[in-house]
C-alpha positions as CSV (number, residue, x, y, z in Angstrom):
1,X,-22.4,10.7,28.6
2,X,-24.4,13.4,27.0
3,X,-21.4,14.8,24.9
4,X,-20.1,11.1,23.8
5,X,-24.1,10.5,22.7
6,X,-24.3,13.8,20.4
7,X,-21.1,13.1,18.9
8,X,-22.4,9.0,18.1
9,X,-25.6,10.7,16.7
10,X,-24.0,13.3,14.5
11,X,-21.6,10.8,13.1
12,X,-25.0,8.4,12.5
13,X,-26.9,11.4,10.4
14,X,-23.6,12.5,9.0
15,X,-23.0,9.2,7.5
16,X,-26.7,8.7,6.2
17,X,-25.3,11.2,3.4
18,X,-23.6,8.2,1.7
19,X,-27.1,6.4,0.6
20,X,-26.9,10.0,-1.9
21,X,-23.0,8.7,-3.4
22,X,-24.0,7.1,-6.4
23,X,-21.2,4.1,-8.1
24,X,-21.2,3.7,-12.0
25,X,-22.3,-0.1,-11.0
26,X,-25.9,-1.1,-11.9
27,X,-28.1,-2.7,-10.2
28,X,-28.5,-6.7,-11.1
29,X,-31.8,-5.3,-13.3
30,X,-30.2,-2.4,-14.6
31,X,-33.1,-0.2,-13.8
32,X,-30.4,2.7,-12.4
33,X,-27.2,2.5,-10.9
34,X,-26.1,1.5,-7.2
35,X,-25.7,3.7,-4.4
36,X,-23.0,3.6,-2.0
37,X,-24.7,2.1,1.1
38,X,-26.6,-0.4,-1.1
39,X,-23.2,-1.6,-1.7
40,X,-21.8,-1.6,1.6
41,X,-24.8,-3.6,2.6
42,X,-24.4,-5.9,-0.7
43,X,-20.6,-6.6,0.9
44,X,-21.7,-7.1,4.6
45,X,-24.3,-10.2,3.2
46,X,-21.8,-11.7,1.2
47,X,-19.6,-11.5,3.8
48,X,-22.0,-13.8,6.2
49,X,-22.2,-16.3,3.3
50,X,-19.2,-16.4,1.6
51,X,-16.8,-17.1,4.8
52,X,-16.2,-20.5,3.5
53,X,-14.7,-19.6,0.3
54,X,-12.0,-17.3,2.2
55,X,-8.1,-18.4,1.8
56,X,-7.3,-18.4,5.4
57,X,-10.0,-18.2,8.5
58,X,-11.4,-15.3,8.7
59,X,-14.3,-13.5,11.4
60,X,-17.1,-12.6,9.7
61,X,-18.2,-9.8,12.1
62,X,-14.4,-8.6,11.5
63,X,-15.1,-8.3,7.6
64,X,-18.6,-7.3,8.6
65,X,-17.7,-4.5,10.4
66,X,-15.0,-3.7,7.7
67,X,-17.1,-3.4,4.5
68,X,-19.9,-1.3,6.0
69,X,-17.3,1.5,6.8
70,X,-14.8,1.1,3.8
71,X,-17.1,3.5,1.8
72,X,-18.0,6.1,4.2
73,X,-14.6,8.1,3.2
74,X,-16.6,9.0,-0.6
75,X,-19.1,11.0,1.3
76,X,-16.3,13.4,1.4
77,X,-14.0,12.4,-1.6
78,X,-16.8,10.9,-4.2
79,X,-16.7,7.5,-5.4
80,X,-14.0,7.0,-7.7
81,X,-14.7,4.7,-10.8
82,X,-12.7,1.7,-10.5
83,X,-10.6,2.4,-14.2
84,X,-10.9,6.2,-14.1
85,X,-7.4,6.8,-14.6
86,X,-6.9,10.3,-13.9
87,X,-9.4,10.0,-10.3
88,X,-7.6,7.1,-9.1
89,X,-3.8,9.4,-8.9
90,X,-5.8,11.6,-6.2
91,X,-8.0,9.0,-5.0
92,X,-5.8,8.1,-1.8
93,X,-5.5,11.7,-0.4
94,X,-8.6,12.8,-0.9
95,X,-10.0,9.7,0.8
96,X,-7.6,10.1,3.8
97,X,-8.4,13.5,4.4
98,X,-12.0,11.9,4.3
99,X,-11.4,9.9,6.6
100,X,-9.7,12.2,9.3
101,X,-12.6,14.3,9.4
102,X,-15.7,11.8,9.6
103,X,-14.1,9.5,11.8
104,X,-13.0,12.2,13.7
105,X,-16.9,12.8,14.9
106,X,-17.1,10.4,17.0
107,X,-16.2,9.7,20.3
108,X,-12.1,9.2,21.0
109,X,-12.4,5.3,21.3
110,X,-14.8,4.9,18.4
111,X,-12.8,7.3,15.9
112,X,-10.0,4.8,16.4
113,X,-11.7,1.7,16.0
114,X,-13.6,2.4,13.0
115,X,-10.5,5.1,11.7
116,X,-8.4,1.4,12.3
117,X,-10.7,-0.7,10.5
118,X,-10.8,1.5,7.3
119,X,-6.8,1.8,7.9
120,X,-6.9,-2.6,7.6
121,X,-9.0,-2.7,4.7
122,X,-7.1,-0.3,2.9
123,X,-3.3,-2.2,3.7
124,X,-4.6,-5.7,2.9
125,X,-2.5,-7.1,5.0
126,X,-4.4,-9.1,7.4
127,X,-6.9,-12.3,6.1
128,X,-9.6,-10.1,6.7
129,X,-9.1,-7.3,4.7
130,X,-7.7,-9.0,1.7
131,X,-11.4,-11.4,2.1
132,X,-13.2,-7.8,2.4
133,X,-11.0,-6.7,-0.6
134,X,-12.0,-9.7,-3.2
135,X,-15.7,-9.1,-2.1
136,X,-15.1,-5.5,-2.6
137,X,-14.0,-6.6,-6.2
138,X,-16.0,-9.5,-7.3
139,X,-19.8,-7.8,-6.2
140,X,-19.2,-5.2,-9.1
141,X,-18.1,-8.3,-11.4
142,X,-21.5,-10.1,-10.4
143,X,-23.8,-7.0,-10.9
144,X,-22.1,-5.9,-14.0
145,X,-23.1,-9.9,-15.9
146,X,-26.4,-9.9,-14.1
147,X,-27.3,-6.1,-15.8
148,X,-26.2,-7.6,-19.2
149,X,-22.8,-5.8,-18.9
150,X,-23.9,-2.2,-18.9
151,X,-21.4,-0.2,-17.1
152,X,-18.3,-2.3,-18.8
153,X,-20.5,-1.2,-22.3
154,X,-21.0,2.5,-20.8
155,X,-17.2,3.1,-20.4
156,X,-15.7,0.7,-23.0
157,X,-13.8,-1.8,-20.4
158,X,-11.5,-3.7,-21.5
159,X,-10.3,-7.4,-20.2
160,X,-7.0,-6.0,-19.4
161,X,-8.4,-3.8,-17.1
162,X,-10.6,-6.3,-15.5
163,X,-7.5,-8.1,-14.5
164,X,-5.4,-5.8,-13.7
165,X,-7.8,-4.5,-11.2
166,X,-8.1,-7.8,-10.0
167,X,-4.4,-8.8,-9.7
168,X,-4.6,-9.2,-6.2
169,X,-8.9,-11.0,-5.7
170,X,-7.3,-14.6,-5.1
171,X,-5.2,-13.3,-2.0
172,X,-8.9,-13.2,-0.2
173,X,-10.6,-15.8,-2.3
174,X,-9.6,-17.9,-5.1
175,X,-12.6,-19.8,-5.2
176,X,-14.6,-16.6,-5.6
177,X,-12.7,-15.0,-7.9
178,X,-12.1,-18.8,-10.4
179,X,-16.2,-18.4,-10.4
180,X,-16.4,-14.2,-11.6
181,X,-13.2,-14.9,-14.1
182,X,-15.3,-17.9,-16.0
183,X,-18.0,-14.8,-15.9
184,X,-15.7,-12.3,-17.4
185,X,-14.8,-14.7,-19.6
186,X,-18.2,-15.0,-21.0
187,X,-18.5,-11.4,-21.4
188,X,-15.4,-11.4,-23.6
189,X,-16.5,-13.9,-25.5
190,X,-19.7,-12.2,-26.7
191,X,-17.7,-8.8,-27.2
192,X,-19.3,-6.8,-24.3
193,X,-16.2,-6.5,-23.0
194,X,-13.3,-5.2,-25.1
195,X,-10.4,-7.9,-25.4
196,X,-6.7,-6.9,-25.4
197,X,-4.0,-8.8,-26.9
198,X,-2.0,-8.9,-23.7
199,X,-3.5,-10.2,-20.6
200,X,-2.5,-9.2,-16.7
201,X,-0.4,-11.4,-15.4
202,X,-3.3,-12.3,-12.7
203,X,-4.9,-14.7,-14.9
């Protein structure tokens, strides 16, 4: 009991390093940008309100569960920004190699329940991950409007990019992800966000 204890309590301060994992994402004032776990906890809300809007039935304490660990890889491998072109090639093995060693802190059982819940979120292939995946996606889209568009301004962000990323949102949520298109739309329209000529095949 004493050994399976430590090892829940190292993994809990080990983990707190991710409230210092800073995303390009503002906060909906702008004042500074979010952290990591602000996120996460950002995710696991929406996740108790937005069940409704999901495509097929979904457990919230699943997706719960699911979006408070998806992160904890980038105390390891950073957070990647979303259209970061060059990050994103190496993005998958360093996070995987993340993931073996702070999962791997905790007890047997618990390594391979939350190791199997990052695992879900990551293959979208169950109605909970691709719901924790759209949320994952349309949060950014909701604090980038509210903050007047300054991180698609800060890194010149095209539409095309917006979609592309998002080629997949409506799997989990079309409702959710009809509502942050009209917002992208908006920010189009008024230039803050660069429009191509050629649009991804997602809209």
């Amino acid at each position: 009991m004493e050994d399976r204890l430590k090892k829940q309590m190292d993994f809990i301060l080990e983990i707190d390093k991710q409230k210092e994992i800073i995303r390009q994402t503002y906060l909906a004032d702008g004042s500074r940008k979010e952290g990591d776990a602000e996120h996460a906890w950002h995710l696991a809300v929406m996740a108790l309100l937005f069940g409704e809007y999901a495509e097929e039935p979904v457990d919230p304490l699943h997706v719960m569960s699911m979006v408070l660990i998806h992160d904890l890889v980038e105390i390891d491998a950073g957070d990647t920004y979303a259209y970061d072109a060059a990050g994103n090639e190496t993005k998958r093995a360093r996070e995987v190699k993340a993931a073996g060693r702070i999962f791997g802190l905790l007890p047997e059982d618990q390594r391979d329940k939350l190791r199997g819940l990052w695992d879900e979120f990551e293959a979208m292939e169950t109605p909970e991950a691709r719901f924790a995946n759209s949320l994952d996606k349309i949060q950014p889209i909701l604090l980038n409007v509210a903050s007047g568009g300054k991180a698609w301004s800060d890194h010149g962000v095209s539409d095309g990019q917006i979609y592309g990323r998002n080629r997949r949102t409506a799997e989990g949520s079309k409702t959710l992800w009809e509502y942050a298109k009209g917002l992208v739309e908006r920010f189009v329209e008024k230039g803050v966000i660069r429009r191509e000529d050629e649009k991804s095949e997602s809209r």
